[in-house]
KOLLUM-448764 format. One record per residue (C-alpha): residue number from 0; residue in three letters; x, y, z. Coordinates in steps of 0.25 Angstrom, whole numbers, plus 5000, padded with zeros to 4 digits. Example, Ala and Ser with C-alpha at 12.3 -4.5 7.8 and 13.67 -1.06 7.14 Angstrom:
residues 2
<node><i>0</i><aa>ALA</aa><X>5049</X><Y>4982</Y><Z>5031</Z></node>
<node><i>1</i><aa>SER</aa><X>5055</X><Y>4996</Y><Z>5029</Z></node>
end
This chain:
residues 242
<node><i>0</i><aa>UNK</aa><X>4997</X><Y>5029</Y><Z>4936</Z></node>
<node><i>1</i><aa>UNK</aa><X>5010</X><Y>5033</Y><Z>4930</Z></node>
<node><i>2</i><aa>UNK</aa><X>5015</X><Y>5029</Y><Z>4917</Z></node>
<node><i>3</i><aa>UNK</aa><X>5030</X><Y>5033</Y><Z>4914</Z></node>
<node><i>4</i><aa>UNK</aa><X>5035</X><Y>5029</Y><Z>4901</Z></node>
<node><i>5</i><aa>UNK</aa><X>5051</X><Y>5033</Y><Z>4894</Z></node>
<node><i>6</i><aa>UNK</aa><X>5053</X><Y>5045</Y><Z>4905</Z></node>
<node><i>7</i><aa>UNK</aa><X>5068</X><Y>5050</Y><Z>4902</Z></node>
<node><i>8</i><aa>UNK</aa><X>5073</X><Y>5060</Y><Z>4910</Z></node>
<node><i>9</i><aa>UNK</aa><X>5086</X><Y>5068</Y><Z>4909</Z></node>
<node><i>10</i><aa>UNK</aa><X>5095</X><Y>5077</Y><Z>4916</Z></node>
<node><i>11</i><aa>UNK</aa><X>5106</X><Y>5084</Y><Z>4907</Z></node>
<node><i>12</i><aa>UNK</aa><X>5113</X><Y>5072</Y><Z>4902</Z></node>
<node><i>13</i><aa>UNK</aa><X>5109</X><Y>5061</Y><Z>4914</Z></node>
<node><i>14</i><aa>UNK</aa><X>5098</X><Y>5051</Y><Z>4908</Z></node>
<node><i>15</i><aa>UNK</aa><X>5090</X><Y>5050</Y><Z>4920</Z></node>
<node><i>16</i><aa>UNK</aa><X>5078</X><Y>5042</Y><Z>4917</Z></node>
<node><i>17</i><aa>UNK</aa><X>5079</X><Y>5034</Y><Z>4904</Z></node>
<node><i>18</i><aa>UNK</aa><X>5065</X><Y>5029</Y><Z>4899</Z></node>
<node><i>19</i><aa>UNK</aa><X>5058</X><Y>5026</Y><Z>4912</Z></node>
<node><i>20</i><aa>UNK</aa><X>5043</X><Y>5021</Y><Z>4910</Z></node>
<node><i>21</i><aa>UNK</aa><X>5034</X><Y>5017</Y><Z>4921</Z></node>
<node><i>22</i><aa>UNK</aa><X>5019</X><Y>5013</Y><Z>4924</Z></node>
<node><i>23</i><aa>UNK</aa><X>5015</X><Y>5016</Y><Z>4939</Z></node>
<node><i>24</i><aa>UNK</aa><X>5000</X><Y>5010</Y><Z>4943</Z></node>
<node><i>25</i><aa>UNK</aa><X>4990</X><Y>5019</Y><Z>4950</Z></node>
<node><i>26</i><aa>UNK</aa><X>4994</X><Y>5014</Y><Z>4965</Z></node>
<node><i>27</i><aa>UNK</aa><X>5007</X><Y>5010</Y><Z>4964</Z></node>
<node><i>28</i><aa>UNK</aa><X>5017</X><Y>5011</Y><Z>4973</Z></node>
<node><i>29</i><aa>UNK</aa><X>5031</X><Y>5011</Y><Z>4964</Z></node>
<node><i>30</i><aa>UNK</aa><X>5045</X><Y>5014</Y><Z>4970</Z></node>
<node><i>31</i><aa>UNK</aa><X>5055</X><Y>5017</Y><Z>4960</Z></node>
<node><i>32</i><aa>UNK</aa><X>5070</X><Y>5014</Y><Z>4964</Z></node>
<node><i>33</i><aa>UNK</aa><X>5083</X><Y>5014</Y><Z>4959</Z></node>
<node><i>34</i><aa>UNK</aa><X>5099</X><Y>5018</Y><Z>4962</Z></node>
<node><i>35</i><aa>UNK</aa><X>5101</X><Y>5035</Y><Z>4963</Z></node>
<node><i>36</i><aa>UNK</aa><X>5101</X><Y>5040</Y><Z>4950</Z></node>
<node><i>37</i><aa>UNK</aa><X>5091</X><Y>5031</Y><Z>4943</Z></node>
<node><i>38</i><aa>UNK</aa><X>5080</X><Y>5042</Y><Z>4940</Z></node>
<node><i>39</i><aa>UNK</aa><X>5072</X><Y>5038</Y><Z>4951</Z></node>
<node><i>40</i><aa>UNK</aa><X>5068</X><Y>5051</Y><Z>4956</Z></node>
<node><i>41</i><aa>UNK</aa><X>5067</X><Y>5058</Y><Z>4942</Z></node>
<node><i>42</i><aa>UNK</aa><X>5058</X><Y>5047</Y><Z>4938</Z></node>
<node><i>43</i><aa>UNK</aa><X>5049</X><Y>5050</Y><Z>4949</Z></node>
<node><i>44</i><aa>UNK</aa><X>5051</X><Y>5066</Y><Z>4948</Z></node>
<node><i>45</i><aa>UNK</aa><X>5046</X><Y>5063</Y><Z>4932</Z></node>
<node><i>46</i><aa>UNK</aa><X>5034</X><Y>5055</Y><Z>4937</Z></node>
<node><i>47</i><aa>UNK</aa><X>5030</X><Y>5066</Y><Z>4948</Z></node>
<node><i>48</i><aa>UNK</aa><X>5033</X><Y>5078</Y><Z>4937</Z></node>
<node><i>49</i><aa>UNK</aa><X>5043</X><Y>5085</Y><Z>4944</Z></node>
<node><i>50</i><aa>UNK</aa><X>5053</X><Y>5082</Y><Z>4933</Z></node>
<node><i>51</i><aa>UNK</aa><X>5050</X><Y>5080</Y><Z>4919</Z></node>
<node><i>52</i><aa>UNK</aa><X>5055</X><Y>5069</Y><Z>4908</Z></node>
<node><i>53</i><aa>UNK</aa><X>5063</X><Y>5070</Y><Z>4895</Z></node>
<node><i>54</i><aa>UNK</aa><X>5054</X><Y>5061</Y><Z>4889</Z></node>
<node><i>55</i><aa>UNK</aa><X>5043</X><Y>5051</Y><Z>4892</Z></node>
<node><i>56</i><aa>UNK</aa><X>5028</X><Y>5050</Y><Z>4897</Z></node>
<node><i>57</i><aa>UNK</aa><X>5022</X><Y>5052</Y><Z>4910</Z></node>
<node><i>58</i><aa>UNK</aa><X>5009</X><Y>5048</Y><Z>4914</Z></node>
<node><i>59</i><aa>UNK</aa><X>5003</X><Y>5049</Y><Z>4928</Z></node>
<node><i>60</i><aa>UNK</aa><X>4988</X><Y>5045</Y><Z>4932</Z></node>
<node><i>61</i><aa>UNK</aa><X>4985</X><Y>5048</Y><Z>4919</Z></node>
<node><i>62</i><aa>UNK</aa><X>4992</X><Y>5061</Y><Z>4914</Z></node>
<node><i>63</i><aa>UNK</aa><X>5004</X><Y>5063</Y><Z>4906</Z></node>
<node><i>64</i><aa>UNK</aa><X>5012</X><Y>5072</Y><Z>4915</Z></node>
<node><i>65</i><aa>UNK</aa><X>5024</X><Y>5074</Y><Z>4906</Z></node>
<node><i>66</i><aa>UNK</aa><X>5016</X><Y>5081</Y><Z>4897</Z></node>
<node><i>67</i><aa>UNK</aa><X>5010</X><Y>5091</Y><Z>4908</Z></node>
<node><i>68</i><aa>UNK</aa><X>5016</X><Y>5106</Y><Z>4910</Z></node>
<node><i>69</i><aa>UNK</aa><X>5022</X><Y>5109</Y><Z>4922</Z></node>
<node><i>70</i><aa>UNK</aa><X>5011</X><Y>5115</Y><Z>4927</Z></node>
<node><i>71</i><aa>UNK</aa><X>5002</X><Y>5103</Y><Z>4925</Z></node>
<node><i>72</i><aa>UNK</aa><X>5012</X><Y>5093</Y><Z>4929</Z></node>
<node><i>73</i><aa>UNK</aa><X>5012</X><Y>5102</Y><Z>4944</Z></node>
<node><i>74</i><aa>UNK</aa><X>4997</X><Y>5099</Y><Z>4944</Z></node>
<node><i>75</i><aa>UNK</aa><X>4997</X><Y>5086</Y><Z>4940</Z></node>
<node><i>76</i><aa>UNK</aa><X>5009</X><Y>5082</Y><Z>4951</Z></node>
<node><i>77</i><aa>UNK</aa><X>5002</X><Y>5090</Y><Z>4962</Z></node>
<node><i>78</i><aa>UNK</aa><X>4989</X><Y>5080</Y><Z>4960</Z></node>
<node><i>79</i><aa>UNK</aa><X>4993</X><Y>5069</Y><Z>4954</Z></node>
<node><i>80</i><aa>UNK</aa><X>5008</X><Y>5065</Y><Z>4962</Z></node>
<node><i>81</i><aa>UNK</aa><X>5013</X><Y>5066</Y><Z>4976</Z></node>
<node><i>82</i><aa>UNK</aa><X>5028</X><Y>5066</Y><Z>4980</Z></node>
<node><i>83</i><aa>UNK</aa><X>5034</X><Y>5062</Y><Z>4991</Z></node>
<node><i>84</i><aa>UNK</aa><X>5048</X><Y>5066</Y><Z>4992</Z></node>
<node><i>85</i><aa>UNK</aa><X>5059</X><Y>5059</Y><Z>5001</Z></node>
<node><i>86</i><aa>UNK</aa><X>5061</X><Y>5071</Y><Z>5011</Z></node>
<node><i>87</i><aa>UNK</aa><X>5047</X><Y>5075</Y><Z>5009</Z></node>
<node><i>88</i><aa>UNK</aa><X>5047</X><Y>5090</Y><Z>5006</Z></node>
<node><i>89</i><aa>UNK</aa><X>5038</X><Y>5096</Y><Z>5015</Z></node>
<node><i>90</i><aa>UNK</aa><X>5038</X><Y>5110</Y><Z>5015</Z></node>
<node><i>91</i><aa>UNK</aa><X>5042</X><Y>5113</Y><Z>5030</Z></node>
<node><i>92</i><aa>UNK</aa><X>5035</X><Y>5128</Y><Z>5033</Z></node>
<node><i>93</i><aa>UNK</aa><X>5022</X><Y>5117</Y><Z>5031</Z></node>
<node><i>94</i><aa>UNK</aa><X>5015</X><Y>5108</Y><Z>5041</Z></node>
<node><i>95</i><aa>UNK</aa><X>5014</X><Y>5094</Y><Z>5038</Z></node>
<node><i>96</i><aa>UNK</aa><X>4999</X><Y>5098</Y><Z>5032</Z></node>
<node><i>97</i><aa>UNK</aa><X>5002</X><Y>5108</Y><Z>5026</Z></node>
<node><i>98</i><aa>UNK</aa><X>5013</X><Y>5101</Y><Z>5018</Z></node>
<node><i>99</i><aa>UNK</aa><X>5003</X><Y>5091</Y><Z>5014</Z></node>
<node><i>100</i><aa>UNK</aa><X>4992</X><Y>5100</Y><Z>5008</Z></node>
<node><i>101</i><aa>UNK</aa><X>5001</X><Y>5110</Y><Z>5000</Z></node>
<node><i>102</i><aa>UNK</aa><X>5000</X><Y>5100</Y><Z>4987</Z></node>
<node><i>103</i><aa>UNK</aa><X>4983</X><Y>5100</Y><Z>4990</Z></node>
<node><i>104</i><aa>UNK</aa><X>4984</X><Y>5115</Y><Z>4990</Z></node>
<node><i>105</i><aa>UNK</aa><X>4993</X><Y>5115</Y><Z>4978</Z></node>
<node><i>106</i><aa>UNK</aa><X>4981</X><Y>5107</Y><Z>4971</Z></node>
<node><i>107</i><aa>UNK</aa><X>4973</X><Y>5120</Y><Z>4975</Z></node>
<node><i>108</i><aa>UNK</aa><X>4965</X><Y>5111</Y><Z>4986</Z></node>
<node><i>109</i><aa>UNK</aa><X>4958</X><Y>5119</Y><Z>4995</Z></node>
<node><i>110</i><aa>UNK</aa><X>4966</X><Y>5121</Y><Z>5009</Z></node>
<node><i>111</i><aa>UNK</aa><X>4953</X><Y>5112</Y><Z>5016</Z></node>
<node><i>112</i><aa>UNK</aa><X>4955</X><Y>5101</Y><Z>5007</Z></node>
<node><i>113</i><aa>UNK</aa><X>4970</X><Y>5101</Y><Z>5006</Z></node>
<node><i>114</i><aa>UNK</aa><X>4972</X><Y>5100</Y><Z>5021</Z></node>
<node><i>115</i><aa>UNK</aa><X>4961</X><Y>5088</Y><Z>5023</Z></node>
<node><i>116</i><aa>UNK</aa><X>4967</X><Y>5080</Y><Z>5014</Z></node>
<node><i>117</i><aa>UNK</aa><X>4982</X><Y>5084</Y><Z>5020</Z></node>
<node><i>118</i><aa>UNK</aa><X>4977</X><Y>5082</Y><Z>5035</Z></node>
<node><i>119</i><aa>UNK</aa><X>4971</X><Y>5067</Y><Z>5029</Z></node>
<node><i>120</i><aa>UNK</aa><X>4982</X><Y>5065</Y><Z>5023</Z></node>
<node><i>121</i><aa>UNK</aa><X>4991</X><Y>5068</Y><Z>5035</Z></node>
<node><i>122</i><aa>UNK</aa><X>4982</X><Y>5060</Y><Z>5045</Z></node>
<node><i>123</i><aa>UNK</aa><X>4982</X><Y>5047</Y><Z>5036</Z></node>
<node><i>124</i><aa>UNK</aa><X>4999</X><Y>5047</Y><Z>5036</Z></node>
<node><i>125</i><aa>UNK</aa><X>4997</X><Y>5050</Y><Z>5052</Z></node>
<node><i>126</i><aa>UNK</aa><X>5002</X><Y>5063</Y><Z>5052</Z></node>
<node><i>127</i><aa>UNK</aa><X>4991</X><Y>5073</Y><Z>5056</Z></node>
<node><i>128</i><aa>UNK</aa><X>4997</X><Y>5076</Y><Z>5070</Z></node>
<node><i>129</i><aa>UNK</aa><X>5009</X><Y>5082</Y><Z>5062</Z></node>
<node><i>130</i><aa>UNK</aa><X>5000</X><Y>5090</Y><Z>5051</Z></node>
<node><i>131</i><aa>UNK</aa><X>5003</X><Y>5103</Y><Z>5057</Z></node>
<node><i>132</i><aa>UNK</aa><X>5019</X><Y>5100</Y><Z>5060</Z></node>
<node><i>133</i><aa>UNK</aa><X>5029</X><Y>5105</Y><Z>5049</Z></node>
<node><i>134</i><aa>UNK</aa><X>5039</X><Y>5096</Y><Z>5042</Z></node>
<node><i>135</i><aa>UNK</aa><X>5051</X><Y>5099</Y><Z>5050</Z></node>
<node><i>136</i><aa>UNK</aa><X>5041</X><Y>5092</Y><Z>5063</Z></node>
<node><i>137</i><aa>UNK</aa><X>5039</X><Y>5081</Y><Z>5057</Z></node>
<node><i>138</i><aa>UNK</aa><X>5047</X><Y>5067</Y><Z>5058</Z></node>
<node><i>139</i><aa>UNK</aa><X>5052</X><Y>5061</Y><Z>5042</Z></node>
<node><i>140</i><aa>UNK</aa><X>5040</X><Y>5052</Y><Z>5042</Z></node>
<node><i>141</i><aa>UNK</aa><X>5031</X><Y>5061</Y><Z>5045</Z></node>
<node><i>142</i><aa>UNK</aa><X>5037</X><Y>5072</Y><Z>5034</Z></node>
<node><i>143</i><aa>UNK</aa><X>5036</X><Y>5060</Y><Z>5024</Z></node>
<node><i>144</i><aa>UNK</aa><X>5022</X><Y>5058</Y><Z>5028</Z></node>
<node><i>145</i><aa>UNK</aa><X>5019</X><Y>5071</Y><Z>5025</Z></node>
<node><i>146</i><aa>UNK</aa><X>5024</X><Y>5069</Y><Z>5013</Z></node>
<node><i>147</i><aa>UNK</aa><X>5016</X><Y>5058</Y><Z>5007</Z></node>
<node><i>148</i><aa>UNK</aa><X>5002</X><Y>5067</Y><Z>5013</Z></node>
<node><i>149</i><aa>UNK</aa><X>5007</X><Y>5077</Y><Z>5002</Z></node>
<node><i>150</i><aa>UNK</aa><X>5009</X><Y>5069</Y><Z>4992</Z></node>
<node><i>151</i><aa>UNK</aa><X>4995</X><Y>5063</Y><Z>4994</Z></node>
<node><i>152</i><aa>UNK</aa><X>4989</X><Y>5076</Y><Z>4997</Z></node>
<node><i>153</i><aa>UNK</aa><X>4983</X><Y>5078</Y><Z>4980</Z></node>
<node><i>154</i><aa>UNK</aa><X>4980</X><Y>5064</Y><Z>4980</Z></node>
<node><i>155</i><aa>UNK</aa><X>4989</X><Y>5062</Y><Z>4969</Z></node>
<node><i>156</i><aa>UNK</aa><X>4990</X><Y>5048</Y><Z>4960</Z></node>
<node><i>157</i><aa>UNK</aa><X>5004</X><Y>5047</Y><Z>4963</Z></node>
<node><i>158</i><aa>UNK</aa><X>5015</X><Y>5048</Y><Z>4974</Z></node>
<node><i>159</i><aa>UNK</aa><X>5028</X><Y>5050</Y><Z>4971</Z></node>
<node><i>160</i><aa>UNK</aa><X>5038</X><Y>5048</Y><Z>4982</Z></node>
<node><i>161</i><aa>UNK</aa><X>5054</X><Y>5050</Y><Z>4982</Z></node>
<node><i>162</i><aa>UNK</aa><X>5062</X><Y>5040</Y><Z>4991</Z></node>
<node><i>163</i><aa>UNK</aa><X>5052</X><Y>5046</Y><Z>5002</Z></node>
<node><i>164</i><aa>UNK</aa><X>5057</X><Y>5036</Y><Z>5013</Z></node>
<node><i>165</i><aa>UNK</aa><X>5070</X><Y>5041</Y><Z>5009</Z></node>
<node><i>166</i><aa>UNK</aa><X>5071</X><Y>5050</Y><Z>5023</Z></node>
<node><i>167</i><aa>UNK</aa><X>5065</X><Y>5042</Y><Z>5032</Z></node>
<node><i>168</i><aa>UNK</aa><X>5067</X><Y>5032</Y><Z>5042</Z></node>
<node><i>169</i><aa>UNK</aa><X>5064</X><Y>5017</Y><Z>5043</Z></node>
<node><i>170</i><aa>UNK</aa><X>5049</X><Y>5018</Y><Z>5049</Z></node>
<node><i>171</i><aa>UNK</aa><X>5045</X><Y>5031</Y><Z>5042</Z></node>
<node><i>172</i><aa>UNK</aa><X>5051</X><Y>5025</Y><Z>5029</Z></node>
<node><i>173</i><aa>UNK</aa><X>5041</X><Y>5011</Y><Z>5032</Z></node>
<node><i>174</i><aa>UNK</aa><X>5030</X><Y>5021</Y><Z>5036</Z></node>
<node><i>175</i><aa>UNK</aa><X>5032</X><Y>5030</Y><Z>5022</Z></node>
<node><i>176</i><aa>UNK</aa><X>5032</X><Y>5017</Y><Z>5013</Z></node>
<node><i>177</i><aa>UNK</aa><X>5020</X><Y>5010</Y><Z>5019</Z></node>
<node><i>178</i><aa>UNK</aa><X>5013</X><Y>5025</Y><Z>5017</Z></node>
<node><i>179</i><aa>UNK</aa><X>5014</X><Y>5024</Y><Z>5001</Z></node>
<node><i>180</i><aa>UNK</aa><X>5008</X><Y>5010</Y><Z>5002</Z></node>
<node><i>181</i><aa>UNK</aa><X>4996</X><Y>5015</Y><Z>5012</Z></node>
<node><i>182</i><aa>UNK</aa><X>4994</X><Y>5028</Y><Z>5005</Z></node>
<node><i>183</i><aa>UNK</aa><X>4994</X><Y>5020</Y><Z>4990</Z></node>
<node><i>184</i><aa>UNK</aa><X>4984</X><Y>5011</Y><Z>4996</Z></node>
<node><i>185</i><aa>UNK</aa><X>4974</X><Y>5021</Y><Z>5001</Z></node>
<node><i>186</i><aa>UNK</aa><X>4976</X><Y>5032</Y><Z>4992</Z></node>
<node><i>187</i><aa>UNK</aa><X>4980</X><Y>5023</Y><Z>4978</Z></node>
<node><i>188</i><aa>UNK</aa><X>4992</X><Y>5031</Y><Z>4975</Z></node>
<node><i>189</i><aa>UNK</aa><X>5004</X><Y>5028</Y><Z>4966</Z></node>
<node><i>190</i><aa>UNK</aa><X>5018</X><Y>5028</Y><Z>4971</Z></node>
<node><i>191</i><aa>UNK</aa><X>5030</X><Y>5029</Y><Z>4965</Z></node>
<node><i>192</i><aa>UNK</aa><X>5043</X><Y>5029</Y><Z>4974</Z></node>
<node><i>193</i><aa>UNK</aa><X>5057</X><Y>5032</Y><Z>4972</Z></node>
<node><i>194</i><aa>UNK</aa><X>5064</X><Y>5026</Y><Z>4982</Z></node>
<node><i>195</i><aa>UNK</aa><X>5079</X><Y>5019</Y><Z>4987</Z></node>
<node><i>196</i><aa>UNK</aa><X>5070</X><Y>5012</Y><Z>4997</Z></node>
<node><i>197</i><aa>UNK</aa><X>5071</X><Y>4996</Y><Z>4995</Z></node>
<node><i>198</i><aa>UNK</aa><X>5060</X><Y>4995</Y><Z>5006</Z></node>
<node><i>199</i><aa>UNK</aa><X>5049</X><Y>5005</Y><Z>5000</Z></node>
<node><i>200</i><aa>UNK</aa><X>5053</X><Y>5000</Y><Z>4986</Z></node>
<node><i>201</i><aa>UNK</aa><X>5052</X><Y>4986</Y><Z>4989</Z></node>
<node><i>202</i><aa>UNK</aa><X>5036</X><Y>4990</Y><Z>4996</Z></node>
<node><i>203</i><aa>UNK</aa><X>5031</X><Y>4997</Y><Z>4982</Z></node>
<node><i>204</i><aa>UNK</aa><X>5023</X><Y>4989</Y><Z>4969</Z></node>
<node><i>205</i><aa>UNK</aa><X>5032</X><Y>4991</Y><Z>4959</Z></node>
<node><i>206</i><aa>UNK</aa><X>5049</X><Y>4996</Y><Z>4962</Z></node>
<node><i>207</i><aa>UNK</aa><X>5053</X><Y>5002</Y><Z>4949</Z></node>
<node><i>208</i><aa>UNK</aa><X>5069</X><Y>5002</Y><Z>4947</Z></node>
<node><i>209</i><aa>UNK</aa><X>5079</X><Y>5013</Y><Z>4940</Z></node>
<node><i>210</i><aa>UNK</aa><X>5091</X><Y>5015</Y><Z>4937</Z></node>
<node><i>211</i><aa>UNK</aa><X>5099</X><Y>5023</Y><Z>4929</Z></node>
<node><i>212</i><aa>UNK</aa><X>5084</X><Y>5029</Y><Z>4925</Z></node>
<node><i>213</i><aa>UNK</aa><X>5079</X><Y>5017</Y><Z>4920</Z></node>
<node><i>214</i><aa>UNK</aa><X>5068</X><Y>5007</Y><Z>4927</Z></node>
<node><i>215</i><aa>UNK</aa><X>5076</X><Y>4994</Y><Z>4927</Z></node>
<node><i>216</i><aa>UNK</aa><X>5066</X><Y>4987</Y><Z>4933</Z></node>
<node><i>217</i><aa>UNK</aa><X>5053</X><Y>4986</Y><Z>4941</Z></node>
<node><i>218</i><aa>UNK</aa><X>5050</X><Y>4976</Y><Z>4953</Z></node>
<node><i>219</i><aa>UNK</aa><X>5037</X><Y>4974</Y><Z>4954</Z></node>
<node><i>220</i><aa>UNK</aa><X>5026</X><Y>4968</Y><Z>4966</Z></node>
<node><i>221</i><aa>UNK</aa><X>5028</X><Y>4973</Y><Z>4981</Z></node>
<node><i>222</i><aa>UNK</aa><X>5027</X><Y>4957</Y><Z>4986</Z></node>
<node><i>223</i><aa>UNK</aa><X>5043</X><Y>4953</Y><Z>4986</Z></node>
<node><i>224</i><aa>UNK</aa><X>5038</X><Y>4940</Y><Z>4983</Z></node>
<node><i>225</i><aa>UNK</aa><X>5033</X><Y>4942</Y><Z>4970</Z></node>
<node><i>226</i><aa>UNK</aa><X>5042</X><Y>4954</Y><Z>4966</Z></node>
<node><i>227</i><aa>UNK</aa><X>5047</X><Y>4956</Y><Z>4953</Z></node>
<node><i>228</i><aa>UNK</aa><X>5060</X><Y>4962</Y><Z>4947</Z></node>
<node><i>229</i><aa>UNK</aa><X>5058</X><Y>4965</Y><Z>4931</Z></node>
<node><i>230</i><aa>UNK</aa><X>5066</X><Y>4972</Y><Z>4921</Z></node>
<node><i>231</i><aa>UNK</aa><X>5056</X><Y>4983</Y><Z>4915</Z></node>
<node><i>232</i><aa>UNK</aa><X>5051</X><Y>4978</Y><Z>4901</Z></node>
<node><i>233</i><aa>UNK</aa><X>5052</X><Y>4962</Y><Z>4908</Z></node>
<node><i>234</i><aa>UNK</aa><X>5037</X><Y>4956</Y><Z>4911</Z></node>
<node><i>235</i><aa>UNK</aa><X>5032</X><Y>4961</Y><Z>4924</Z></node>
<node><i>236</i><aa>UNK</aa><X>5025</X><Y>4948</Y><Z>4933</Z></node>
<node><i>237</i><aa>UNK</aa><X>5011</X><Y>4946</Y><Z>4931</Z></node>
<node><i>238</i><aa>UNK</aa><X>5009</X><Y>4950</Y><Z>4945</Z></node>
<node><i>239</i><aa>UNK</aa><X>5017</X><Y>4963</Y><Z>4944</Z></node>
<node><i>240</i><aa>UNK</aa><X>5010</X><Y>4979</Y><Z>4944</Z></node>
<node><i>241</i><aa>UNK</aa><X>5010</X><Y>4984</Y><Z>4930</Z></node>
end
């Protein structure tokens, strides 16, 4: 589903990703962690086309997005790749609703169409009591909920998502993590997380390490019984996701 391969990424004189290459499978549900400062974002920012690499090669469901214009890569995101962002970035003159078809109506779906899917969307995440409320009535959980409708609204390959636990409580926190597991599972998207959150990294396929914008290692297999820390370039286990 995503094929990453020697993405470098500078600002001024600060190195900030130094090579990174990746392969992400179609269904995946990947977290990417490391200490402040270690690219994490910037990685994910890259793979979403928000922010462009020096050098390297991009692959996502089967395009190169690095060679796209600007105007093909705003396309491309609005179909092809969600976001959910930590504090959710709802727009708050909007109802819930309404916040959920704007990227449907972006895609120049019809105002029909887009609002089905939206109020299906809102009714499968438990929210269609609160579709007409606006974000400033609704509690963190449900704003984040709202969230995730959006990003599925497109049906899009893949969902990025910046620490977006990362505001809430305990029980909205377990309640969010177990989401990206049900919604992979019944709509077979990809994930790929950033997040300081040992819990939610700990529940995800594949945990991808950085530092100092380098992947140092990956641990691999969502059992704790069978998992497996490696050095990247050291043989993976038999049993491990490619």
């Amino acid at each position: 589903m995503i094929d990453i391969k020697n993405i470098t990424k500078s600002f001024g004189s600060l190195q900030v990703l130094k090579g990174i290459s990746l392969h992400i499978n179609q269904g995946e549900v990947v977290s990417i962690v490391g200490p402040s400062g270690a690219g994490k974002t910037t990685l994910l920012q890259i793979i979403g086309t928000l922010e462009g690499a020096d050098s390297g090669e991009i692959v996502i469901n089967g395009k190169r997005t690095d060679k796209m214009s600007t105007v093909e890569q705003a396309r491309f995101r609005n179909q092809q790749i969600g976001f959910v962002f930590q504090f959710h970035q709802l727009l708050p003159e909007f109802t819930a609703l309404e916040n959920v078809m704007i990227p449907a109506l972006i895609a120049k779906k019809s105002k029909k169409e887009a609002r089905q899917r939206a109020l299906e969307l809102l009714d499968y995440l438990g929210l269609t009591d609160r579709a007409n409320h606006k974000p400033n009535e609704l509690s963190g959980g449900e704003k984040q909920r709202v969230a995730v409708a959006r990003a599925l609204i497109n049906k899009p390959a893949v969902i990025l998502a910046d620490e977006p636990s990362g505001s809430l409580d305990s029980k909205n926190k377990a309640e969010l993590h177990q989401l990206f597991f049900d919604l992979r599972d019944k709509f077979g998207q990809t994930f790929v997380i950033v997040t300081h959150d040992e819990e939610l990294a700990q529940l995800t396929d594949r945990i991808i390490h950085l530092k100092d914008g380098e992947v140092i290692n990956e641990t691999q297999d969502n059992d704790e019984n069978s998992r497996t820390d490696h050095p990247i370039g050291q043989e993976e286990s038999t049993d491990g996701i490619a």
